[in-house]
C-alpha positions as MATLAB code, in Angstrom:
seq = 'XXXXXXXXXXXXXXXXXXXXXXXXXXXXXXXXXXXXXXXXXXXXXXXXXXXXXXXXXXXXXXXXXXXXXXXXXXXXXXXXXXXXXXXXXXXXXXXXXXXXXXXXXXXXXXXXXXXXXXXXXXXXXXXXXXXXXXXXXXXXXXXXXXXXXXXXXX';
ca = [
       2.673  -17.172   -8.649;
       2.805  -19.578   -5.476;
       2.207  -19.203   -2.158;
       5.853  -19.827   -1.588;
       6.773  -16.854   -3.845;
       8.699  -13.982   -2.870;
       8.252  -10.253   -4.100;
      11.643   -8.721   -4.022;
      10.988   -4.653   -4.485;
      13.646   -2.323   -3.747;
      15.482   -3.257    0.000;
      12.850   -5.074    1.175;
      10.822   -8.672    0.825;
       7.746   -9.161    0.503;
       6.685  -12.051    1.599;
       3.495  -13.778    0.399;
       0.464  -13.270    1.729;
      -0.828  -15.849    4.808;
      -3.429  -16.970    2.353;
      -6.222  -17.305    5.474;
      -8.580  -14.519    4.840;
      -9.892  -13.963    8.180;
      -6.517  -14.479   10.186;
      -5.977  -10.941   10.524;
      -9.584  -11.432   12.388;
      -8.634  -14.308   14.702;
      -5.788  -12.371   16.140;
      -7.626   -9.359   16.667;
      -5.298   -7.008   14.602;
      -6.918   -5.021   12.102;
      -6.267   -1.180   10.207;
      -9.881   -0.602   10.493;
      -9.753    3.351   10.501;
      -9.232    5.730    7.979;
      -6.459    7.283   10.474;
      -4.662    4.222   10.583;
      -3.760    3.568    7.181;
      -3.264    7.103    6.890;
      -0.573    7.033    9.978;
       1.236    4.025    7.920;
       1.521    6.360    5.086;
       2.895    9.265    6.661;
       5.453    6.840    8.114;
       7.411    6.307    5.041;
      10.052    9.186    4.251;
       9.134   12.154    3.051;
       5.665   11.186    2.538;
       3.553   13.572    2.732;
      -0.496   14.367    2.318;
      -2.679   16.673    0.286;
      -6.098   16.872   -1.062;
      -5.421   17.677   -4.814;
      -9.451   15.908   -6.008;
     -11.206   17.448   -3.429;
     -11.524   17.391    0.464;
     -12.763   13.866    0.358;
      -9.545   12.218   -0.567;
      -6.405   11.950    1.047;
      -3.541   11.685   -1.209;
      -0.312   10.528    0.188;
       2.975   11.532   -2.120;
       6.570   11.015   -2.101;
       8.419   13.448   -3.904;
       5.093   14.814   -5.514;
       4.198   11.158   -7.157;
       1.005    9.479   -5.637;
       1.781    6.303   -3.821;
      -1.803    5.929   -2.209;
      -5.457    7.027   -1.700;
      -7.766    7.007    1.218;
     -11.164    8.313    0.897;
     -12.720   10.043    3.667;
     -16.368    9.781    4.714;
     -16.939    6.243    3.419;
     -18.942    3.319    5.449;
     -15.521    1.237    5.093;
     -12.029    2.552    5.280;
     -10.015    1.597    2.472;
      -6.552    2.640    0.682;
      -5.447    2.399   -3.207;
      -2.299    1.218   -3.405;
       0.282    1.064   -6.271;
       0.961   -2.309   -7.355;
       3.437   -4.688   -9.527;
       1.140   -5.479  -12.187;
       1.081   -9.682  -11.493;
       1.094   -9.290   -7.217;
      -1.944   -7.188   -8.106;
      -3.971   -9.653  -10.087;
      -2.652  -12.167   -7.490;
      -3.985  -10.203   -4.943;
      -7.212   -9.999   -6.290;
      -7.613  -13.566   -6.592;
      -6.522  -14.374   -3.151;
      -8.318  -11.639   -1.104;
     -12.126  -10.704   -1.874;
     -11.396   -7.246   -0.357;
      -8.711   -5.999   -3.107;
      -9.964   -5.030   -6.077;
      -8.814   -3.329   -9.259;
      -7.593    0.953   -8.427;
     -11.095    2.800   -8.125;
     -10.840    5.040  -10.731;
      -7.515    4.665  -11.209;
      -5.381    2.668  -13.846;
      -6.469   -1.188  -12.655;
      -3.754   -2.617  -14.107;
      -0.875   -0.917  -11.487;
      -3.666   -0.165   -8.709;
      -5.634   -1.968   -6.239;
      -8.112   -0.902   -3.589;
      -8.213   -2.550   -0.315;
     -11.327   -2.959    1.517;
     -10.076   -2.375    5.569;
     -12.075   -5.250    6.527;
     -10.119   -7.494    8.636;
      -9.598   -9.819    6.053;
      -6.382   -8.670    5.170;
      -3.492   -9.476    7.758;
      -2.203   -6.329    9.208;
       1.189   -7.428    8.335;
       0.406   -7.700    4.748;
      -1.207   -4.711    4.619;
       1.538   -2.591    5.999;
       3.996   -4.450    3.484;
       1.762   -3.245    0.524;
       1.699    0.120    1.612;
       5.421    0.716    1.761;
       5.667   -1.899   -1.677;
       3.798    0.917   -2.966;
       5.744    3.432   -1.813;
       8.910    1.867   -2.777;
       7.215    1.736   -6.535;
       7.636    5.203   -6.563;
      10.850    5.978   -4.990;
      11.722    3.436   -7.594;
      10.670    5.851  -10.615;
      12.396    8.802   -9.016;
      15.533   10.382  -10.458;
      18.629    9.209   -8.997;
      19.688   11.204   -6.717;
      16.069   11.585   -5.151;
      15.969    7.645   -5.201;
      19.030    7.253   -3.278;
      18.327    9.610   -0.761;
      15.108    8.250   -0.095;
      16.347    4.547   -0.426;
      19.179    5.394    2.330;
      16.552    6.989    4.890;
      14.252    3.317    4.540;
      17.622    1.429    5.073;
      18.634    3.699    8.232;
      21.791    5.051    6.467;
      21.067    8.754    6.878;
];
């Protein structure tokens, strides 16, 4: 996949990453906190968050399907976020922060490292590319429902 690739997923583009590392950095605007990825999370409709492997990890559903993981307590904040199979080996390759899911199936997760390396931007855009994942796998009439409320129809 190129740089000049496109990720079409659901109603919305994703557009391909800005390929400088530490850009996210230079401008100052970085999810560092736990609380902020968590807040991006519980922006998506309907999401909601539980706790079902223990008090140390936030689980953030739609519909009861997982569509990410934040840890609490750790040195780093980070986030485990559904992916399309090839964006996540792409991602891997571009970013030294995203690695395969922890503990999860590494072929449709990755973890991102909150580090700064990531552009804010991008990082939003995988959140709610993981979200739409889901939605995506959701009977039909759940799907549509939830696809109208991300286009502002409802």
């Amino acid at each position: 996949m190129s740089q000049s690739d496109t990720i079409q997923r659901s109603s919305r583009v994703i557009p391909p990453a800005s390929g400088c590392e530490n850009a996210a950095m230079a401008k100052g605007e970085v999810m560092q906190t736990m609380e902020e990825l968590s807040r991006v999370c519980l922006e998506q409709p309907e999401a909601g968050q539980e706790y079902p492997f223990g008090e140390h990890i936030r689980v953030f559903k739609v519909a009861g399907k997982m569509f990410a993981l934040v840890p609490e307590g750790t040195v780093r904040a980070s986030i485990s976020l559904k992916c399309d199979p090839d964006l996540a080996q792409h991602l891997r390759q571009q970013y030294s922060s995203v690695t395969g899911g922890y503990h999860l199936n590494k072929r449709h997760w990755n973890t991102v490292v909150a580090d700064g390396s990531v552009p804010d931007e991008d990082l939003r855009q995988w959140i709610e590319d993981s979200y739409d994942l889901v939605v995506d796998s959701l009977p039909k009439a759940v799907r549509l429902r939830l696809q109208g409320e991300v286009r502002g129809l409802e």
